[in-house]
N, C-alpha and C positions, 0 to 999 in steps of 0.2 A: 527397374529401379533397384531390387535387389542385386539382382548380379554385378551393375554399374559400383553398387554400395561395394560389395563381394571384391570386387575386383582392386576397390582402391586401400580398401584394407588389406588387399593383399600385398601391394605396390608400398603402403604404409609399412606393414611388418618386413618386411624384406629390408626398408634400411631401419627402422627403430628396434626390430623386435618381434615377438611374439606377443607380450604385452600389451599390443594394440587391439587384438580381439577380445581384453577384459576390460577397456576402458567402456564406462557409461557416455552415451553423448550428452550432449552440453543442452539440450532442449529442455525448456522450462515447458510446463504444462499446468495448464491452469488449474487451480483447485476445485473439487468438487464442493459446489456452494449446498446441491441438495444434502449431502451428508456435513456439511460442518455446519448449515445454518442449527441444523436440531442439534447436533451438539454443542455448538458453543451456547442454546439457548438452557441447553440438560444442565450443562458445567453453572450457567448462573442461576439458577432455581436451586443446584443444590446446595450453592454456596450461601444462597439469601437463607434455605432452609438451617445451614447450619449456622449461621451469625444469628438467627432466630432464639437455636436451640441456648446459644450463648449466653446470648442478653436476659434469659430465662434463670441459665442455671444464675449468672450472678446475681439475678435478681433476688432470685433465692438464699445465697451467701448473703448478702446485704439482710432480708430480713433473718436471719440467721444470727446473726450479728448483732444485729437491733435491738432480738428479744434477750441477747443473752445481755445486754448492756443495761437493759432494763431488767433486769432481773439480781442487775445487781445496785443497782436503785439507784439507775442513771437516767430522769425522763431524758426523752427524744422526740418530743411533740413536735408537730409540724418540719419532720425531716423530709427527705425525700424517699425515702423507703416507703414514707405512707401513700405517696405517689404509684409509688412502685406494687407496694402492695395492691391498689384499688385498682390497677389496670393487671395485677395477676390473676384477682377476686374475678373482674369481667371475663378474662378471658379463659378462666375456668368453668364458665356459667355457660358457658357458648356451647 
């Protein structure tokens, strides 16, 4: 099989070139599912992990915000920060 290969690449380069023993063949090959299933699974944990850390820090800007608004003697009762804040409170507690 190699030599057959050998031989027709040679018959190739003789009228295109030299050329023809750097060409890749045209053979698709299937992907490796063992190695991309864990990685495409790594790539989305890490992304949930960072929209996570996201919704955190803004959470934190927001009451950030809140208190300084209140501090300039703006209530803010029943906003959503207080939301926000009571699921930061829980998830500090954990």
């Amino acid at each position: 099989m190699l030599m057959e290969e050998a031989r027709r690449l040679g018959v190739q380069a003789d009228e295109e070139g030299v050329h023809v023993y750097l060409q890749q063949p045209n053979v698709r090959i299937r992907p490796n599912s063992r190695f991309l299933t864990p990685t495409v699974l790594g790539v989305q944990q890490a992304n949930k992990a960072v929209e996570g850390s996201e919704m955190w820090r803004a959470c934190d800007r927001e009451l950030e915000m809140d208190s300084m608004l209140r501090d300039k003697s703006i209530d803010s009762s029943g906003s959503r920060s207080e939301k926000c804040h009571s699921r930061h409170r829980k998830k500090t507690e954990i």
